[in-house]
N, C-alpha and C positions, 0 to 999 in steps of 0.2 A: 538387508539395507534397502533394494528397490520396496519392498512391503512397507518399511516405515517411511519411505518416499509417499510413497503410495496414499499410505492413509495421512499422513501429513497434507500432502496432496487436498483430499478430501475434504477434510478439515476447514482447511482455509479455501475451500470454491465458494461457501456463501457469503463469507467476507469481504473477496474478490469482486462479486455479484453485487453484492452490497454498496461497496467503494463506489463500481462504475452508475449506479443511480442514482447518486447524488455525487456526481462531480463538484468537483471546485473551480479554478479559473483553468481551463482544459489549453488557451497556451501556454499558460505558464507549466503546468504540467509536462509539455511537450517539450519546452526549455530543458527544463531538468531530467527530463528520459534523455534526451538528446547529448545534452553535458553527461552523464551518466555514461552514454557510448562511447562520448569523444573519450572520455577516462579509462573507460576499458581498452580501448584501443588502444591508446598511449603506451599500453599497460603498467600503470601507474596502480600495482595492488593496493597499495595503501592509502589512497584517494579515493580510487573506485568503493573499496571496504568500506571507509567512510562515509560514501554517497551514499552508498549503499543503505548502510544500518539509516542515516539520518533520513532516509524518505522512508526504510519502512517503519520508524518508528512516529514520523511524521503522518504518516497514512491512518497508521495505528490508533493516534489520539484522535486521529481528524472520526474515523470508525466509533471511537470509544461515544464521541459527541452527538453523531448520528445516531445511534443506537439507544443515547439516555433521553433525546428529543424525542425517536419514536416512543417511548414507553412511558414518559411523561405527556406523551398527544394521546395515548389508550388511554392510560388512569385518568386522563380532563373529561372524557367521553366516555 
């Protein structure tokens, strides 16, 4: 399990990498890390889980659109 941690792990560092060079609005970001804690805290699973999924799936698209900008700015050039 730690091995499939692991390369999972790996996996997603360029993405990771990726996110943070093209930020978006970085309070608001903070906002939502922030609520994100107060939630874990609370320990409210089923809020948190849902904060959860909804920013990484949020991060995800936000990735998908960086990713099809870079390679539509190579193919212009």
């Amino acid at each position: 399990m730690l091995a499939q941690i692991k390369t999972l792990n790996n996996n997603c560092d360029r993405y990771t990498r990726l996110h943070l060079m093209f930020p978006r609005n970085r309070a608001q970001a903070g906002q939502r890390h922030e609520a994100l804690l107060d939630s874990w805290r609370s320990k409210d699973v089923a809020a948190t889980r849902q904060m959860l999924w909804d920013h990484i799936m949020d991060s995800g698209l936000y990735l998908r659109k960086v990713i099809a900008n870079m390679r539509e700015h190579r193919a212009a050039h």
